[in-house]
C-alpha positions as CSV (number, residue, x, y, z in Angstrom):
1,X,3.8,114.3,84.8
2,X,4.4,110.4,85.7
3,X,1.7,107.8,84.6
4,X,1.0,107.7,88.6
5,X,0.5,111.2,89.4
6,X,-2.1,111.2,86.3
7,X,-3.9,108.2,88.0
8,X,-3.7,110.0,91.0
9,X,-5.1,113.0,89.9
10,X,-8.3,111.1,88.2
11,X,-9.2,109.6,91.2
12,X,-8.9,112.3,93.5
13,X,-10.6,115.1,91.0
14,X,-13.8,112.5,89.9
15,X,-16.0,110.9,92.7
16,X,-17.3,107.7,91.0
17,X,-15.7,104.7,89.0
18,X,-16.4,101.4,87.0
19,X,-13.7,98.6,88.0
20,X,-13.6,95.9,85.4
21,X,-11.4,92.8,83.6
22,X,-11.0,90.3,81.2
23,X,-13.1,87.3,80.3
24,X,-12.8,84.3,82.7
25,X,-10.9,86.7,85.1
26,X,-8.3,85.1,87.4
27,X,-6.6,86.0,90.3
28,X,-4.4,88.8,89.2
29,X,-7.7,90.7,87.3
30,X,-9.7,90.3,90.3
31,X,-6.6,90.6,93.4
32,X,-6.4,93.8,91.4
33,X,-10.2,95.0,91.6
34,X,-10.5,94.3,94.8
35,X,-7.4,96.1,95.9
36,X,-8.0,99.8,93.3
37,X,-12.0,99.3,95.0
38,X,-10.6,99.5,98.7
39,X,-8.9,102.1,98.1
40,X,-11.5,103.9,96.4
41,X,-13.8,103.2,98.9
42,X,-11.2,104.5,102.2
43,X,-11.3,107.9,100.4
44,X,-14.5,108.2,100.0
45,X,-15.6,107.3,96.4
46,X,-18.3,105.6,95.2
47,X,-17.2,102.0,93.2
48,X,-18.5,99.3,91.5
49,X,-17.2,96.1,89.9
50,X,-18.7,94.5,86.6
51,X,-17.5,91.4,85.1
52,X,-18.7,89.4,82.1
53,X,-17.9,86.5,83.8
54,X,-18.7,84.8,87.5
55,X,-15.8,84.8,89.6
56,X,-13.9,81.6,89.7
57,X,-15.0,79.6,93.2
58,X,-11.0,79.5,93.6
59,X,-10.7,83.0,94.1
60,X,-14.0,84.4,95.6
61,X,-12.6,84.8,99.1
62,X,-10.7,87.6,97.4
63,X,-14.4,89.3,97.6
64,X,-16.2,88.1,100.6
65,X,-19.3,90.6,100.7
66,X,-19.3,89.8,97.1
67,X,-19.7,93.2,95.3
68,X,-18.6,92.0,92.2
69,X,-21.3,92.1,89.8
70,X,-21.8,90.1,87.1
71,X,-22.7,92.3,83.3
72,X,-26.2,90.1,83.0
73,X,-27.5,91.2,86.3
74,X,-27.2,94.4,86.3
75,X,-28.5,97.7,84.1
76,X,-24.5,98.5,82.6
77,X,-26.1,101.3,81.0
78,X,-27.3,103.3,83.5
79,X,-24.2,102.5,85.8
80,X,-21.8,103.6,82.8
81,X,-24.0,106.8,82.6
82,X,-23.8,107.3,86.2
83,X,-20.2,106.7,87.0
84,X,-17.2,109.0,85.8
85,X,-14.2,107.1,85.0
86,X,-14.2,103.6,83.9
87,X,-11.0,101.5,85.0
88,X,-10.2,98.4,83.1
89,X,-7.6,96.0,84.8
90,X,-5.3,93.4,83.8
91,X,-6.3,93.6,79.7
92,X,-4.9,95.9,77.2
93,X,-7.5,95.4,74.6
94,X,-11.3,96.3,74.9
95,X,-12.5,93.2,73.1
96,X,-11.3,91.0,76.4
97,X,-14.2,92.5,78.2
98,X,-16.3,90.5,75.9
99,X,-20.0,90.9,76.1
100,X,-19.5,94.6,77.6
101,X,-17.4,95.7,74.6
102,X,-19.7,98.1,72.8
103,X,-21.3,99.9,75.4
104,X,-17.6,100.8,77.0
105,X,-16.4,101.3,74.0
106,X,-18.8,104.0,72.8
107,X,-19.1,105.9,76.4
108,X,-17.1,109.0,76.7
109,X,-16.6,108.6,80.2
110,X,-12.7,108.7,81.2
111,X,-11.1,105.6,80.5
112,X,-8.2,104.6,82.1
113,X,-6.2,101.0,82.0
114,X,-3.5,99.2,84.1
115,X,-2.3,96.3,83.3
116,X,0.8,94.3,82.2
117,X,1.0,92.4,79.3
118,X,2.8,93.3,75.6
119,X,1.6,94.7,73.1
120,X,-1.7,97.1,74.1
121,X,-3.9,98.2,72.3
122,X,-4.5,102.3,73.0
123,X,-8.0,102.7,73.6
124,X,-8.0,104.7,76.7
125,X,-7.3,108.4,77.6
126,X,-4.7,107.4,80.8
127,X,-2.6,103.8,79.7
128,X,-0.6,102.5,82.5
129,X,1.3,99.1,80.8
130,X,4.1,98.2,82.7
131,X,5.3,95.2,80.7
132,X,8.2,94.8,83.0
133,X,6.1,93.8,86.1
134,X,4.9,90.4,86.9
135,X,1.9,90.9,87.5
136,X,-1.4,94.3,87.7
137,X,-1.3,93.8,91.0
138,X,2.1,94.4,91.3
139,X,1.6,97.5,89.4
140,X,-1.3,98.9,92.3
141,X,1.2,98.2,95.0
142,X,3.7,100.5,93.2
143,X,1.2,103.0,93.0
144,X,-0.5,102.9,96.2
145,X,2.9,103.1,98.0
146,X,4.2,106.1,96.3
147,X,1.1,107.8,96.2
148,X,0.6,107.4,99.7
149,X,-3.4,107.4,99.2
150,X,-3.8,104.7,101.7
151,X,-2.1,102.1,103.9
152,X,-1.3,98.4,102.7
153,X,-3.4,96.7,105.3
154,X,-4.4,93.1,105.1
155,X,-7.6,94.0,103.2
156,X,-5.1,95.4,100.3
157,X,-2.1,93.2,100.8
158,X,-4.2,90.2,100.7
159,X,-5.5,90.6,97.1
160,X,-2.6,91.9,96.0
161,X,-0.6,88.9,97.0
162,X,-3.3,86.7,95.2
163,X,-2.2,88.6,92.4
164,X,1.3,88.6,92.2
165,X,1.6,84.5,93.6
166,X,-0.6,83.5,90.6
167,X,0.7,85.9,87.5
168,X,4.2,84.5,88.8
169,X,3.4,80.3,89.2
170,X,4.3,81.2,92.7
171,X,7.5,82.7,92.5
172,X,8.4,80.4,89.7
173,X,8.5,82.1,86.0
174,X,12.0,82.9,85.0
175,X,10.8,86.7,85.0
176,X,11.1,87.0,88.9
177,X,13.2,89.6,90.1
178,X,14.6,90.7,93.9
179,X,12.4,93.5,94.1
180,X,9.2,91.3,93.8
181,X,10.4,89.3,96.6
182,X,10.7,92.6,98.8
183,X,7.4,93.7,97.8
184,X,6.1,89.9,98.8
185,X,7.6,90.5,102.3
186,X,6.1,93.7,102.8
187,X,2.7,92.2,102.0
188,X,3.6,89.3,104.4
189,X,4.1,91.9,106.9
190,X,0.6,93.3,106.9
191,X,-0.4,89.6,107.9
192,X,-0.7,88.0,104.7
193,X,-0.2,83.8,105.3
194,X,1.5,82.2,102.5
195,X,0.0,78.7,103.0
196,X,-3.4,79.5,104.0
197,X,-3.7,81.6,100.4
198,X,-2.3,78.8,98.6
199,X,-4.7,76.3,100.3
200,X,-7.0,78.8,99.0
201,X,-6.2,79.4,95.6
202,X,-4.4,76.0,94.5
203,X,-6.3,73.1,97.2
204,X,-10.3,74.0,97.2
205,X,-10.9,73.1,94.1
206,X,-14.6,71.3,93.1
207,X,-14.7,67.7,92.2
208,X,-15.9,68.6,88.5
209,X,-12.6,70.5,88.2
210,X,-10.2,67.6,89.1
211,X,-12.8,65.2,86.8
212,X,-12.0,68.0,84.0
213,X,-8.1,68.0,84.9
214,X,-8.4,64.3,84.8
215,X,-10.0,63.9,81.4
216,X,-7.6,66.6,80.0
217,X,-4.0,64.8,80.6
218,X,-5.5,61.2,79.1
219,X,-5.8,63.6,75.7
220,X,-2.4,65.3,76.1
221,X,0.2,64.2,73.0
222,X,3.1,64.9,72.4
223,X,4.0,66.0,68.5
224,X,6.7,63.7,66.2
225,X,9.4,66.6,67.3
226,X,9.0,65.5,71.4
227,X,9.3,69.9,71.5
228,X,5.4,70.3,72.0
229,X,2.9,68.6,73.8
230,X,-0.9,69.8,74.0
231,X,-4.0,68.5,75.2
232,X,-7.7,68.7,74.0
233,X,-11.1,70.1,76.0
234,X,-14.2,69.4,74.6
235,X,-17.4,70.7,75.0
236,X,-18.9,67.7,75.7
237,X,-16.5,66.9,78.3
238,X,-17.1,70.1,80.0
239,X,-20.7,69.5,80.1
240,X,-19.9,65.8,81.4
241,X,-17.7,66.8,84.2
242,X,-19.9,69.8,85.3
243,X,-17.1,72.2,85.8
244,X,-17.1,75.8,84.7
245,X,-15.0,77.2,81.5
246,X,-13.2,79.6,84.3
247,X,-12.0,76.1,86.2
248,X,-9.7,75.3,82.8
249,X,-7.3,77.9,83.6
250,X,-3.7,76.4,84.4
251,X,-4.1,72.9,83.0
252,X,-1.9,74.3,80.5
253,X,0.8,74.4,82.7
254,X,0.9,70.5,82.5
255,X,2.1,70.4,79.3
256,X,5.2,72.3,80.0
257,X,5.8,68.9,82.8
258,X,7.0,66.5,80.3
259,X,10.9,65.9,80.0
260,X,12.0,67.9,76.3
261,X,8.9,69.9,75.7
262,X,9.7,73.5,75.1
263,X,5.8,74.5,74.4
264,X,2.9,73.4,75.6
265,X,-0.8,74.0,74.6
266,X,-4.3,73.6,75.5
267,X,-7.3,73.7,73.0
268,X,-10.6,74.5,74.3
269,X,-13.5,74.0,72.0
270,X,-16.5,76.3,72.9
271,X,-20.0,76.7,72.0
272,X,-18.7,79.8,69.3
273,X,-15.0,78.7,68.8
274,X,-12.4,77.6,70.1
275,X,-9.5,79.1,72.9
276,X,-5.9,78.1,72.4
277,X,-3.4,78.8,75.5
278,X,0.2,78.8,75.0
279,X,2.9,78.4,77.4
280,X,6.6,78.1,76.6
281,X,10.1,77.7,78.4
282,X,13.3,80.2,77.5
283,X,12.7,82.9,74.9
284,X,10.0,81.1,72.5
285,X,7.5,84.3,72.1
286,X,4.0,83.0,73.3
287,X,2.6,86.7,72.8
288,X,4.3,86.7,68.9
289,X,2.9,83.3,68.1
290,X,-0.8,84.0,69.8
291,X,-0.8,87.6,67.8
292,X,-0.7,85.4,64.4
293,X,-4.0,83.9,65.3
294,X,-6.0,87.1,66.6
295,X,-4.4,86.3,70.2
296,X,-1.2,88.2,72.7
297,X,-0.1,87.6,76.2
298,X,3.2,87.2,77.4
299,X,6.9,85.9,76.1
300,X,6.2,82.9,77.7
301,X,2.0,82.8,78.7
302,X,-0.6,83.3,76.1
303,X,-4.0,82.9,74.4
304,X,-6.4,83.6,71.8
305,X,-10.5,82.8,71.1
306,X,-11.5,82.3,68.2
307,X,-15.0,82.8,66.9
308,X,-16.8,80.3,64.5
309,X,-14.2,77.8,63.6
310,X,-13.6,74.1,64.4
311,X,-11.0,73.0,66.6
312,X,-9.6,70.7,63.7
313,X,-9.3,73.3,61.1
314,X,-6.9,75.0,63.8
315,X,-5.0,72.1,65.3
316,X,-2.2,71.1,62.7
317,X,-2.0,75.0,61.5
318,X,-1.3,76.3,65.3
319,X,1.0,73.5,65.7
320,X,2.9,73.9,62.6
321,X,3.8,77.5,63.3
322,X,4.4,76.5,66.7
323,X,7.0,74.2,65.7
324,X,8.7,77.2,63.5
325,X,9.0,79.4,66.8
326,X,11.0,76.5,68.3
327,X,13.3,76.3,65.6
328,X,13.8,80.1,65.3
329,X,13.9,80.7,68.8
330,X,15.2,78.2,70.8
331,X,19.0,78.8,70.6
332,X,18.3,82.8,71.0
């Protein structure tokens, strides 16, 4: 029996469900809970969506009546109790639900994950990892068309879109394939607006954010080699700017800008540790290099959190072994 038809069969023999993501979830984790919870809902099940984290202001028109829940708030016991299946999307480890961890971990209600990214972590009783696709959401249009369970309206195609334009830096990565593009047509022909989403997404961002951005490329430098360059977020500077932790996500991407750099990185210094994200161009393993330091992701898009360390007892170590990736991988 296929991965789908399993999924399929959960759903339609159980009547309630638990959606949930990662930590700091971005468009792609929360395109795809808002998509798997509108279908739920059309046939009749009872849903509900906890996050450990607020959802990023970027992305909360992906949820308008707001029905996203946020773990604090709310009794997670009791729902966990009352609800059959659990769902995690977008993750492939139970840690990256952070502060929920425990009490999903130890329930023996079906668990069931979709997502994307290498190497997973088998924790559930159904695992759906498509490594191949660009993005979860991509994986819950595949399923939702050849299942047949619902329509793609706009209320679907919309957050699935969201999903797939981000997890693909619009159409950019080097992973994009014809197919995607198809599947992007088809949401665009349920009434889905390119522009107005990006407007959305990359163009309504808070003041405190672009103060943030700001402050982080007058710390970016670029190592002795010219092959990385990385910048440096404090928690003092996020406190000074007034942006949220979530807001951070894609300054990254900056790094990868400057002429000759084949890996860029962003280190984050938090109340408990640290983050590191990795992005790289060509076949320099992001996942491989994150996985040394407790981290994964993909080929070329990863991270890792670190608990109870300094950010300068990490620096020179991460970009050391950074620098041996280049040299092993670069001519691959």
């Amino acid at each position: 029996m296929s991965l789908f038809k399993q999924l399929e069969n959960i759903i339609r023999n159980n009547n309630s469900f638990l959606l949930t993501t990662h930590v700091n979830p971005d468009a792609d984790a929360v395109g795809s809970e808002m998509a798997l919870y509108h279908l739920l809902k059309r046939m009749g099940k009872d849903a509900v969506i906890i996050n450990h984290n607020e959802t990023p202001d970027n992305i909360q028109f992906l949820d308008p009546e707001n029905v996203i829940q946020k773990f604090e708030r709310v009794n997670p016991q009791q729902i966990i109790d009352e609800v059959d299946v659990i769902i995690f999307l977008d993750l492939n480890q139970i840690t990256r639900v952070a502060s929920m961890t425990e009490k999903l971990r130890s329930s023996s209600k079906i668990k069931v994950v979709i997502d994307h990214h290498q190497d997973a972590v088998n924790f559930a009783d159904l695992m759906i990892t498509d490594t191949n696709a660009n993005a979860t959401g991509e994986i819950l249009y595949n399923f939702i068309v050849q299942s047949k369970l619902t329509q793609i309206d706009y209320e679907i195609a919309l957050p699935i879109y969201a999903a797939i334009v981000t997890d693909t830096g619009s159409f950019r990565y080097e992973r994009m394939n014809p197919n995607l593009h198809l599947i992007a047509s088809e949401l665009l022909k349920a009434g889905i607006v390119p522009h107005e989403v990006a407007d959305k997404i990359y163009d309504q961002s808070r003041l405190s954010k672009i103060k943030l951005l700001g402050y982080a490329l007058s710390t970016m430098v670029l190592s002795e080699s010219g092959n990385i360059a990385y910048m440096l977020i404090t928690t003092e500077a996020l406190e000074n700017s007034g942006a949220f932790e979530s807001e951070v996500d894609g300054f990254v991407n900056y790094c990868l800008a400057i002429k000759g750099v084949k890996v860029g990185m962003l280190f984050f210094e938090l109340k408990d540790g640290i983050k590191v994200s990795f992005r790289s161009k060509g076949k320099i393993p992001m996942n491989k290099l994150a996985a040394e330091f407790d981290g994964g992701g993909h080929t070329n898009a990863a991270a890792t959190r670190l608990f109870n360390v300094k950010m300068e007892d990490y620096l020179k170590k991460i970009i050391n072994k950074a620098e041996e990736y280049i040299s092993e991988y670069s001519n691959k």
